[in-house]
C-alpha positions in Angstrom: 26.6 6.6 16.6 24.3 3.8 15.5 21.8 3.8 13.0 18.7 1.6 11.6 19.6 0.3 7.9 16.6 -0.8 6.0 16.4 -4.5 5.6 14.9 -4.4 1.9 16.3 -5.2 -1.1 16.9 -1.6 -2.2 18.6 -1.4 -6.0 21.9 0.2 -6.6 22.4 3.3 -5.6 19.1 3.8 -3.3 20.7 4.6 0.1 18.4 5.0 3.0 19.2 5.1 7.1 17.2 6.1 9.9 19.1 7.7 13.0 18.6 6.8 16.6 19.4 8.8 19.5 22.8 8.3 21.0 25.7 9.7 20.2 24.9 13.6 19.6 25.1 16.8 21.9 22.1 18.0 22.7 21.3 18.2 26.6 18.4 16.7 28.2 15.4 16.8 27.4 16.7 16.2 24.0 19.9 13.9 24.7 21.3 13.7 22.2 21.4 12.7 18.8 17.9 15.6 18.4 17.3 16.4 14.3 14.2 18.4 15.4 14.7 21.8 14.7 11.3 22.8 15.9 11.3 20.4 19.2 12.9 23.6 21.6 16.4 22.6 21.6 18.9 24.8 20.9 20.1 25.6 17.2 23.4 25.1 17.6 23.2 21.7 19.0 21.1 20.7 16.3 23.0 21.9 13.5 25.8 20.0 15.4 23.7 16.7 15.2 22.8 17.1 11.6 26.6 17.6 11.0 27.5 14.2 12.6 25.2 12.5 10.8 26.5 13.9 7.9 29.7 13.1 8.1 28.6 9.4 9.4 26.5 8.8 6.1 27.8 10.8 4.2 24.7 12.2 2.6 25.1 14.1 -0.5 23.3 17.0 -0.1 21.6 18.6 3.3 18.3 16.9 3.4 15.2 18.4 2.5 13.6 19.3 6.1 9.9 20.0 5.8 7.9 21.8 8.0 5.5 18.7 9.1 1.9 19.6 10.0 0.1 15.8 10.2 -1.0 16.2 6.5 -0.9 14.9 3.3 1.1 17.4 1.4 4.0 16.1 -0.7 6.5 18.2 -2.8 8.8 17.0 -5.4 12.7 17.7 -5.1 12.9 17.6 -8.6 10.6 21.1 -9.0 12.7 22.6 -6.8 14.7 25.6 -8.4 17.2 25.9 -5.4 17.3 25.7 -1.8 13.7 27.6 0.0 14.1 30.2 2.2 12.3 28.3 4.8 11.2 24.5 5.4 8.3 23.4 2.8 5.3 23.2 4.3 4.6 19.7 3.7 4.4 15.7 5.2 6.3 13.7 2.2 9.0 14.3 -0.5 9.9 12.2 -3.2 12.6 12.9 -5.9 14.3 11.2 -8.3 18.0 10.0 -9.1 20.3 13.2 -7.7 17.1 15.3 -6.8 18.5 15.6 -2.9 18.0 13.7 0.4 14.3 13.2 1.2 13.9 13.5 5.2 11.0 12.7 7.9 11.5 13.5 11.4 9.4 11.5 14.3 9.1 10.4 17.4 6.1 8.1 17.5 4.5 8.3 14.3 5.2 6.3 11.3 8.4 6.8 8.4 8.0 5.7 5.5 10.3 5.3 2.5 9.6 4.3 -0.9 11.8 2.9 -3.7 11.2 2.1 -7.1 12.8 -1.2 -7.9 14.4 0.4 -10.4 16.2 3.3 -7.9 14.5 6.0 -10.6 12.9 7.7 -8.0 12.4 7.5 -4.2 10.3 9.2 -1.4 9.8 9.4 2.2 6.3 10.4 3.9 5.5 11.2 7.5 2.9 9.1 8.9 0.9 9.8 11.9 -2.7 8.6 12.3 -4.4 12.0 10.9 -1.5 11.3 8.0 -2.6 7.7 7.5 -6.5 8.9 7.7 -6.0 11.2 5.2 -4.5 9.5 2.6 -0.4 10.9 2.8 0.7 7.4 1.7 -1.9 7.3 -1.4 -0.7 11.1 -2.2 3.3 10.2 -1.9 2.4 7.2 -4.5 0.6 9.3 -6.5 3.8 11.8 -6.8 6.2 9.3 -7.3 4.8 8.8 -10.3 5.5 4.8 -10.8 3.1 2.3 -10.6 2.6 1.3 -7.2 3.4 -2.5 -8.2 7.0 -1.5 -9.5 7.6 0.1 -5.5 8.8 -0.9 -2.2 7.9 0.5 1.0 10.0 0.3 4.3 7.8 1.0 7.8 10.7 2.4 10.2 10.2 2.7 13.7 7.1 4.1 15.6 4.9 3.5 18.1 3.6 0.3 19.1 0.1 -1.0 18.9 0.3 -1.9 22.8 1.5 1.8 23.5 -0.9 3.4 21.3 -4.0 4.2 23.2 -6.7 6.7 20.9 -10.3 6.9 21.5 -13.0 5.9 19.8 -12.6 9.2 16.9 -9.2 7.2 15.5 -10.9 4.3 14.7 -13.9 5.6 13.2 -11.7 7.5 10.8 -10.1 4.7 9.6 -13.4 2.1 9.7 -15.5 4.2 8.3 -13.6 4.3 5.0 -12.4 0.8 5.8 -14.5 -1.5 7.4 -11.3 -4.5 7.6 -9.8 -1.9 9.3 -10.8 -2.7 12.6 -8.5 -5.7 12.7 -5.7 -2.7 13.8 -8.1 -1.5 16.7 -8.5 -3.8 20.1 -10.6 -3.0 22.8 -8.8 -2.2 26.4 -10.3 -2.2 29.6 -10.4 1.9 30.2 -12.9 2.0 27.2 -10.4 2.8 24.3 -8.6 1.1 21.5 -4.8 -0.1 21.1 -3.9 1.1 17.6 -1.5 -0.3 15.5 0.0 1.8 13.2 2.0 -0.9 11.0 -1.0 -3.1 10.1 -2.7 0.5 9.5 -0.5 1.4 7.0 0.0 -1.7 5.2 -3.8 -1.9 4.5 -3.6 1.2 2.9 -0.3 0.5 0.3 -2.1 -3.0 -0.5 -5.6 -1.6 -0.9 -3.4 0.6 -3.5 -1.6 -2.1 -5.2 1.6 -1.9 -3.0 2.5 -5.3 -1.8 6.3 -5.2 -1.4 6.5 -4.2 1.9 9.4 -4.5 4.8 10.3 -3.1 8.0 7.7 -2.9 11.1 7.8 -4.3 14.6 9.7 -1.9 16.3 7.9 0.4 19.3 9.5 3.4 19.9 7.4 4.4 23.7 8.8 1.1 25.0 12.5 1.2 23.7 13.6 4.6 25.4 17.3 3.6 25.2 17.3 3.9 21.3 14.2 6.1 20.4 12.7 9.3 21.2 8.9 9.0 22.5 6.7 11.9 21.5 4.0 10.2 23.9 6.0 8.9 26.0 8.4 11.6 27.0 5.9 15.0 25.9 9.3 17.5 25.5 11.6 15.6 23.7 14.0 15.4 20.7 12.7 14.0 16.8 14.7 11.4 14.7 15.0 11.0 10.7 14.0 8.5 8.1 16.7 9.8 5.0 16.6 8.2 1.9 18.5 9.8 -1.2 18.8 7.6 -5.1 22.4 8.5 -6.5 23.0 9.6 -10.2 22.0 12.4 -12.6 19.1 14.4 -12.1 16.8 14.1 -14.5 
């Protein structure tokens, strides 16, 4: 089992990982590392999944799996009384030091993970296009209460811009709140745009004053051997961005 270790100067006691998708059980269409309970595979072999990556990362806690809908939702760890009944409805969590394991699942659209520099609190946020649009980086800033110039930001893998066809509806959402956005949009010869997630999302944590930012570059359509492809593969299984700060809960 393998895994994708952020390359970012992370302080002590942030731990963060991002799972690929060998060396789990689950059966085709999901083979076989598949975190996605929701995707159709079968309970058991994703309970078995979760458990190896548990015992290869040695989170401290289960993570906090949300129930992810493309929006810009975020819940805090920290308010949590005890463990819900059912997945928070939700597209981000942040928490602080010994809140719990903040967890995104994807296959195609974009993880992010947040650290303040100094490991206080942390976050993770689930970023698709309608989640970029609307503003789910802004609104997991926003919770993480820390001024956005005293956080980094890791971009895990997603898909790539020359993967990533979208109409013309995409790039109106994003232009017409951004007009320098349309440096992320190029014109292809069926009439549509090649998007590019990454340079998406880093306009939006610089236009808020975020400008430590690592990670990128990866395409997850075009590496089938370590990612699972939404797009690509329509039935298929979900990785995780995790990312957990260790000490006492404050």
């Amino acid at each position: 089992m393998q895994f994708i270790v952020p390359n970012w100067p992370a302080p002590p006691g942030v731990h963060a990982a991002f799972t690929l998708r060998a060396g789990g059980v689950s059966l085709p269409p999901y083979q076989s590392l598949n975190l996605g309970a929701a995707s159709g595979d079968s309970t058991e072999a994703v309970n078995e999944n979760r458990r190896r990556v548990r015992q290869a990362i040695r989170w401290p806690v289960e993570p906090m799996w949300l129930e992810q809908v493309h929006g810009v939702e975020v819940i805090s760890l920290n308010d949590l009384s005890g463990p819900p009944t059912s997945p928070p409805r939700a597209d981000a969590a942040v928490g602080g030091r010994g809140a719990g394991v903040c967890a995104i699942r994807v296959a195609d659209c974009l993880p992010v993970l947040f650290a303040a520099r100094d490991g206080s609190v942390v976050g993770a946020a689930h970023a698709g296009w309608r989640g970029l649009a609307g503003g789910v980086l802004q609104a997991t800033i926003q919770r993480l209460g820390v001024a956005p110039s005293r956080l980094m930001a890791w971009l895990g893998p997603a898909i790539g811009p020359q993967n990533f066809e979208v109409g013309e509806d995409v790039r109106v959402a994003f232009c017409s709140i951004d007009a320098g956005a349309e440096v992320a949009f190029t014109p292809n010869a069926r009439g549509r745009w090649q998007c590019d997630l990454y340079a998406l999302a880093r306009r939006k944590l610089a236009a808020v004053g975020l400008e430590e930012i690592y990670g990128g570059g990866w395409c997850t359509y075009a590496d089938a051997r370590r990612f699972f492809s939404y797009r690509r593969d329509g039935q298929t299984g979900r990785m995780a961005a995790l990312i957990w700060s260790e000490g006492e809960s404050a």
